[in-house]
Every structure is written in C-alpha cells, then in structure tokens.
C-alpha positions as CSV (number, residue, x, y, z in Angstrom):
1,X,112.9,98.9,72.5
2,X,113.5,102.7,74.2
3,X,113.3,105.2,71.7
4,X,114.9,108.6,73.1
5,X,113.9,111.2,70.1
6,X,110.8,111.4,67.3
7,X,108.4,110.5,70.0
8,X,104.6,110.9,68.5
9,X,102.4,113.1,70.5
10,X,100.6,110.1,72.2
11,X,103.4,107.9,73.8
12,X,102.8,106.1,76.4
13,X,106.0,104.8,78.1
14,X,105.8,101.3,80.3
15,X,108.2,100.6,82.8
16,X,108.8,97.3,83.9
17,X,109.8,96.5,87.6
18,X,108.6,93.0,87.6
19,X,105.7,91.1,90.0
20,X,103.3,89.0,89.3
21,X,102.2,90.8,86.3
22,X,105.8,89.5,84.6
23,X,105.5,85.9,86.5
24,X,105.7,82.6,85.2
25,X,103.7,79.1,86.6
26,X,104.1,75.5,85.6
27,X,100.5,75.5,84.5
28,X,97.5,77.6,83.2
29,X,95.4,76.4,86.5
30,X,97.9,77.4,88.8
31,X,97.7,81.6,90.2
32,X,99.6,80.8,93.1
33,X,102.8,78.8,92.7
34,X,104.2,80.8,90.2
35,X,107.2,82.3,90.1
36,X,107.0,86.4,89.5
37,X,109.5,88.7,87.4
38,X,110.1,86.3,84.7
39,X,108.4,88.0,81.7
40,X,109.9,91.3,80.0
41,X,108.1,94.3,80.1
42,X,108.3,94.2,75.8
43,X,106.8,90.7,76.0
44,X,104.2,92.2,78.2
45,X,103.0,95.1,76.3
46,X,102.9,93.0,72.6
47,X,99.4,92.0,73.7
48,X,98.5,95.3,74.3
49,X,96.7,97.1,71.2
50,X,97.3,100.9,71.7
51,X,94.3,103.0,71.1
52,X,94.8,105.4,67.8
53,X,97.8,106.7,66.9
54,X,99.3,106.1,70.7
55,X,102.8,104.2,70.7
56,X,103.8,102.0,73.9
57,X,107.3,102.4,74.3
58,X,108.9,99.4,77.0
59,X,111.8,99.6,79.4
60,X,112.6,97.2,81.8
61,X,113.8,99.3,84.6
62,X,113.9,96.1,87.0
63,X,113.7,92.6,87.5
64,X,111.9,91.4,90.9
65,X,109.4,90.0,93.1
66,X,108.0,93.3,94.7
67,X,108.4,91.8,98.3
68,X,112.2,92.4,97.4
69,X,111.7,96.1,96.6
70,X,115.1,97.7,97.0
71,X,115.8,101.4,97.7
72,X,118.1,101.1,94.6
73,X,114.7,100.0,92.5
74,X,113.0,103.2,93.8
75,X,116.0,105.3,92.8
76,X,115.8,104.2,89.1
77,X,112.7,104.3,88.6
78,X,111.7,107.6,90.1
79,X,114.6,108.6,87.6
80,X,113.5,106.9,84.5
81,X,110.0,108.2,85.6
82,X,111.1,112.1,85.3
83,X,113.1,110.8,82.0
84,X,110.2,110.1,79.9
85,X,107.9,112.6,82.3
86,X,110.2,115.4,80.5
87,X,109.8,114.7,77.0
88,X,107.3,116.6,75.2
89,X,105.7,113.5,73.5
90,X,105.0,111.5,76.1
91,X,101.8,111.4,77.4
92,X,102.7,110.1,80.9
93,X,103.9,106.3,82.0
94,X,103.0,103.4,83.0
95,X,104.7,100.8,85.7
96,X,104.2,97.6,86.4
97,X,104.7,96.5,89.3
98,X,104.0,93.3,92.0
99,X,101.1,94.2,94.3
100,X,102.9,93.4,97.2
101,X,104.8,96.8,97.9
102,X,102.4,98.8,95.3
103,X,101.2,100.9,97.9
104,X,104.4,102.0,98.9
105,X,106.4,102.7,95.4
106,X,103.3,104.8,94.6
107,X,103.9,106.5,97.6
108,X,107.3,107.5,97.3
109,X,106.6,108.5,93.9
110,X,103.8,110.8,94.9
111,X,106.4,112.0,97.1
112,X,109.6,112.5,95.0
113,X,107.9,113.0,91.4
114,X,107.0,117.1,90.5
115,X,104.6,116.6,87.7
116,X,101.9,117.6,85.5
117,X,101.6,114.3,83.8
118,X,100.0,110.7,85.0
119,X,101.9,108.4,86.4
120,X,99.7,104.9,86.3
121,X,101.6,102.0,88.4
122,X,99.3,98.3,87.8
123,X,99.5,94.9,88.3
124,X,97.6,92.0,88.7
125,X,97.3,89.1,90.9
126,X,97.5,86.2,88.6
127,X,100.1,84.9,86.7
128,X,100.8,86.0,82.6
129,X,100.7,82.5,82.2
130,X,97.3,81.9,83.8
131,X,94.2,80.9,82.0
132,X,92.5,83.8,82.3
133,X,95.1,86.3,83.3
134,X,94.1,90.1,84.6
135,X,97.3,91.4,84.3
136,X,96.2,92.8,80.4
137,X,93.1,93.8,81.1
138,X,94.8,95.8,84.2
139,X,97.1,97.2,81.4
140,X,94.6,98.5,79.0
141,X,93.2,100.3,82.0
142,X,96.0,101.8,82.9
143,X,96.9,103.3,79.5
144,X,93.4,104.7,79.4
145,X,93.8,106.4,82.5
146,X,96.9,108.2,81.1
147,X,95.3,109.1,78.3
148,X,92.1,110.6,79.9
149,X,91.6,114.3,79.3
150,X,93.8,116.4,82.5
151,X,95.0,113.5,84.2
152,X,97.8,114.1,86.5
153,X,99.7,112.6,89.3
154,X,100.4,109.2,90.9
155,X,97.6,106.4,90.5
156,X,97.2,102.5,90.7
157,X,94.8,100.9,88.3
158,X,93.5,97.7,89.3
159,X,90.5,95.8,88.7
160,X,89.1,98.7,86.8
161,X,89.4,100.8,89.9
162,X,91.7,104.1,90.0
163,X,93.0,104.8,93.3
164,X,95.2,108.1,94.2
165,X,98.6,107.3,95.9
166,X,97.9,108.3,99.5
167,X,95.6,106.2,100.0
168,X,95.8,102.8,98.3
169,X,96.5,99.9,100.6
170,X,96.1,96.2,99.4
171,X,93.8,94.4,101.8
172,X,93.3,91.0,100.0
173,X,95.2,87.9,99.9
174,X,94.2,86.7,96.4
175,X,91.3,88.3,94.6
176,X,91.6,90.1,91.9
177,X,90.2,93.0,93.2
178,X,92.9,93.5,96.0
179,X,93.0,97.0,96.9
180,X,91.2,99.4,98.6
181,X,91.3,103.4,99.5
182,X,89.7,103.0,102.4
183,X,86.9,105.7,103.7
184,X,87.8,108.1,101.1
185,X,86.7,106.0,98.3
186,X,88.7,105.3,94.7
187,X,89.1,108.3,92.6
188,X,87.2,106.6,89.7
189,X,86.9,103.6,87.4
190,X,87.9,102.5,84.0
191,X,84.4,101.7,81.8
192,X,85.2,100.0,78.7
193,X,88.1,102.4,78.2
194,X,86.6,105.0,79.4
195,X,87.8,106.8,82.9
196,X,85.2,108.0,84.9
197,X,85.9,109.9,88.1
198,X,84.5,110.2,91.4
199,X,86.8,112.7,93.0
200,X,89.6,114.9,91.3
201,X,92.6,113.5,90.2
202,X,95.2,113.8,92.9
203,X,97.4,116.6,94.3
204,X,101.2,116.8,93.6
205,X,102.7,115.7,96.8
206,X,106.4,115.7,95.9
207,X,108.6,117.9,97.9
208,X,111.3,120.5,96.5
209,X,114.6,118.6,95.6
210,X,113.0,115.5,96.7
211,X,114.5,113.4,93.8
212,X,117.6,115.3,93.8
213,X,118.4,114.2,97.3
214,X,117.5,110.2,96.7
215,X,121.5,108.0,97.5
216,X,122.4,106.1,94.7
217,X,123.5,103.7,97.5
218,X,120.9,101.2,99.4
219,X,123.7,102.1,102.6
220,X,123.5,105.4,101.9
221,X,119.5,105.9,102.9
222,X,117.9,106.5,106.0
223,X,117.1,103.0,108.5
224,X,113.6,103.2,109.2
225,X,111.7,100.5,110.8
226,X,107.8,99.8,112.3
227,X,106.9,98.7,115.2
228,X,103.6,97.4,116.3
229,X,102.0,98.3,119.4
230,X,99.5,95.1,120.6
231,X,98.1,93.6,124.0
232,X,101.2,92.8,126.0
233,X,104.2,94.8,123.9
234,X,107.5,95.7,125.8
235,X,109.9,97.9,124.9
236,X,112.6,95.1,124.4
237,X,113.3,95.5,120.7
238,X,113.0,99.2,120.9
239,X,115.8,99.6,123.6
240,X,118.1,96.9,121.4
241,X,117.6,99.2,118.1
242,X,118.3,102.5,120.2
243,X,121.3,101.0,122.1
244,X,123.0,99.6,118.6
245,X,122.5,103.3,116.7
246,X,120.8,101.0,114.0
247,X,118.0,103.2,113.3
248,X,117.8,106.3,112.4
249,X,114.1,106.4,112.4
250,X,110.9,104.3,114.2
251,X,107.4,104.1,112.9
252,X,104.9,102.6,115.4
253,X,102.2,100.7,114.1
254,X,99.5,101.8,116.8
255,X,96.2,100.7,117.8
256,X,93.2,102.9,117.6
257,X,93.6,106.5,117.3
258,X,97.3,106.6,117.7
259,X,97.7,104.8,121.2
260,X,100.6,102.5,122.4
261,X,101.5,100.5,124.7
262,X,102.5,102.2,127.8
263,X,105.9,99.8,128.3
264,X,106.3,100.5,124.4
265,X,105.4,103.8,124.5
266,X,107.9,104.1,127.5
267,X,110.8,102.6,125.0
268,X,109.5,105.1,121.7
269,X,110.1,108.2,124.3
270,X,113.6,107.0,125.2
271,X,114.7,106.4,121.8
272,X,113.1,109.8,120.5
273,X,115.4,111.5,123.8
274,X,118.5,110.0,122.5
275,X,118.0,111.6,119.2
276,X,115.6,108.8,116.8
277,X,113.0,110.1,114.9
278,X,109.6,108.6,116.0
279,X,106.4,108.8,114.5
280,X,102.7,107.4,115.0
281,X,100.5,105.4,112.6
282,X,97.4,103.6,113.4
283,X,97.2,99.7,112.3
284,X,93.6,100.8,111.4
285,X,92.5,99.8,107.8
286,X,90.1,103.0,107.6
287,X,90.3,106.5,109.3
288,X,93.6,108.7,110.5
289,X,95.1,110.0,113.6
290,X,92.9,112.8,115.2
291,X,95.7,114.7,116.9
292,X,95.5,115.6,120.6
293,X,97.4,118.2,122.4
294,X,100.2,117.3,124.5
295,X,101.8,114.2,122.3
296,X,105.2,113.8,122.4
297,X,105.4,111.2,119.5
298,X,103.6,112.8,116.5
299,X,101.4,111.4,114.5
300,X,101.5,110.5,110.7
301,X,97.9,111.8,109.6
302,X,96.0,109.6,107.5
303,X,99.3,107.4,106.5
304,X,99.5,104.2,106.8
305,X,102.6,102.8,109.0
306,X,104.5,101.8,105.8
307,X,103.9,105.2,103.6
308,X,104.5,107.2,107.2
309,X,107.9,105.4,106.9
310,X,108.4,106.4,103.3
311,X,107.7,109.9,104.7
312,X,109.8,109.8,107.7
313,X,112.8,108.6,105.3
314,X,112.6,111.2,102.9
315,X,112.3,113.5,105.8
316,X,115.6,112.1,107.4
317,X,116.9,112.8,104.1
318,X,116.0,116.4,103.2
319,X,118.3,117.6,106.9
C-alpha cells in the first residue's frame, strides 16, 4: 500500500529491493540454501510494530538478489528515495536490501541523494523463513535510527550497529554481524530502541545535479570495471579492454598503499594515454591511500575499489 497525500507527521516509508531479508528456504534450519527476493516488502513490515503514532508505509521498488544489482535498480530507487524524502510527513526511509552489494547502493546514494533526512538501508543474513530470523530485529533498528532526534544522511543498520555510507564494507561470509567500518569505527548502536552515537551522523556527500544526470538506460551509463593488482599480474586484460573501447573507466584494486604491479601498472598508464579514466584503490580492508607526489594514476582516498568505481561513474557522468 503507497499512500501519496495525508501523511501523519511520523511516516516512515520502507522500500523494498529484495535480498535475503525478502528470501525464502525449504526449511526453518536452513540460512543458506534459500532463495532471496521472494517476500514483499508489505509482508515484511506486517511484523513490524511501529513505535507511537509512526505509520510504515511499503513499496516494493524491486525484486532481486542483491548480487544482481542493476544500474536500473539504482535509478529507481534513488528516485523513489527523493519521492518520499520530499514530502513533509515523512520522517525519512528505510530500504531493504541484500547484503551483498549494501555497501555499494549506500554509496551511490550518499553520492546522488541531497538531504536533510535519514536514509537507513538494512538487511539481514538469514532467511525470513528462518528459525530465528534477524532480518526484524534489523528492521526495528532501522526505523529507530530514522526516528532518532537530527538524524540525517545515508546509513546501514545491521546487527544493532549504525555505520555511515563511506565506510561500510561487509567482511563476513555468514554471521550475523557482517559488516564493518573499518578504522574509523561505526557511527553508533541501536540499544533497545534507542540510538546511541559515537561519532556525528554523516555528511551529505551528493554532488549538484547528481540525480538529475542518472540514464534511465543500463546502456546508457558509464563502463567501469576493477582490476586487481597481485604477485605476478600482466597487463593482458588491461590492453584487451583499452584496444575494444569497452571501458570507459578502470579502477585498480591495489596492494598496499596504492602500488601496482609494474607490468600492470605499465598497461593502466597506456589505457589512461589513450583517453580511460583510471583510478587507484587499495585491496586493504582498513586505512586509505596516503598520496605521494608524482602519481600519474590518482588515488581514490579512503574508498574502497568498488565505491571508487561508483565514484569514478558518476564522475564520467557529470562531463
């Protein structure tokens, strides 16, 4: 049910995207061979009891196992997001979402959303048909982030931990506690319903006309794709992508602080010379790139290879 109009003061809106939050197994015991994206986002939040006067309002903005995360889904979303953003009774939203390209769809909503509401994106990693699922639990946390006093900006709740955007990354297989900010730390913690924070609440990083600029058409984006630098790289699929014009864009997962291969590094140069856009990550969980003088590849900061991609595209897209 989407309501459009008479919105109470507290709404919180959830938008549905899919995962393992919305999957479906054979069997309570079983939190792995399930199949995700098979629940609706109103079945979902009928479990939920809103605190107060607050209204959950559903809409199931897509249907799909987050490894299949489609520039079209992005589109949508960010859309529906700065929908229900814009209305005066909404608090802010909630999205569920499959953990296993989280980090990146908060990402790109950190960097296409312009907003002084919360944005909340959770999951879970068992099944709603589990025994003891965590995907509710990760729900109610969620809403109470939204709700907390001057929350603002793009967040994932998840195992009672609030982490801010830029830094999430998932860095477990299976538990339930999957994700991590890394050195920086999470921004705070849901307590019984209660959000307490350890560092601000994070910093608007959408750029101007960001969402205005977003092709409704997957062929219509930017082709961006990682490399990894490692013991013994070559060049080889480097050359292949410059030589075919079927990039438009290369992010190189690198080792350490930012080195590469020198046969690799060789390639990256050439492709940047014929007009690619290359950039440097570090396959480092923890840390960023301290830049040095003198690089001809730059470096994405503290971004991780697949949010300096998300960056690099949008970039591609705002010449």
């Amino acid at each position: 049910m989407v309501q459009t109009a008479g919105l109470p003061t507290q709404t919180v809106v959830v938008l549905g995207t899919g995962g393992t939050i919305a999957g479906r197994a054979a069997s309570g015991p079983d939190n792995i061979g399930y199949t995700a994206a098979q629940v609706g986002v109103e079945d979902l939040i009928a479990g939920i009891d809103a605190p107060g006067d607050v209204q959950l309002v559903g809409e199931q903005v897509a249907q799909l196992d987050s490894k299949d995360m489609s520039f079209a889904a992005w589109r949508s979303l960010a859309l529906r997001c700065a929908h229900w953003l814009a209305q005066d009774g909404v608090a802010g939203v909630v999205v569920t979402h499959g953990t296993d390209t989280l980090e990146e769809t908060a990402f790109f909503l950190h960097s296409v959303l312009a907003t002084t509401k919360p944005v909340v994106l959770t999951c879970a990693m068992r099944p709603a048909t589990a025994l003891y699922p965590d995907g509710p639990q990760n729900m109610r946390d969620a809403i109470a982030v939204v709700l907390a006093p001057a929350a603002l900006g793009v967040m994932v709740v998840c195992a009672g931990r609030v982490h801010g955007a830029a830094d999430v990354q998932k860095v477990h297989t299976y538990r339930l506690d999957a994700f991590s900010s890394g050195d920086v730390g999470a921004l705070g913690y849901v307590e019984e319903g209660t959000v307490r924070l350890t560092r601000p609440w994070p910093a608007d990083g959408a750029t101007s006309g960001a969402l205005a600029r977003l092709p409704a058409s997957d062929a219509a984006w930017p082709r961006v794709e990682i490399v990894t630098s490692h013991a013994g790289a070559r060049g080889t699929v480097v050359d292949a992508l410059s030589a075919a014009r079927s990039v438009d864009g290369l992010v190189v997962a690198a080792t350490g602080n930012g080195t590469i291969h020198s046969e690799l590094e060789a390639a990256l140069l050439r492709a940047l010379d014929s007009g690619i856009a290359v950039r440097r990550a570090t396959r480092c969980i923890e840390g960023r790139i301290l830049p040095r003088s003198n690089e001809a590849i730059s470096d994405a900061g503290g971004l991780s290879p697949v949010k300096a991609r998300i960056s690099l595209l949008l970039e591609l897209l705002g010449r």
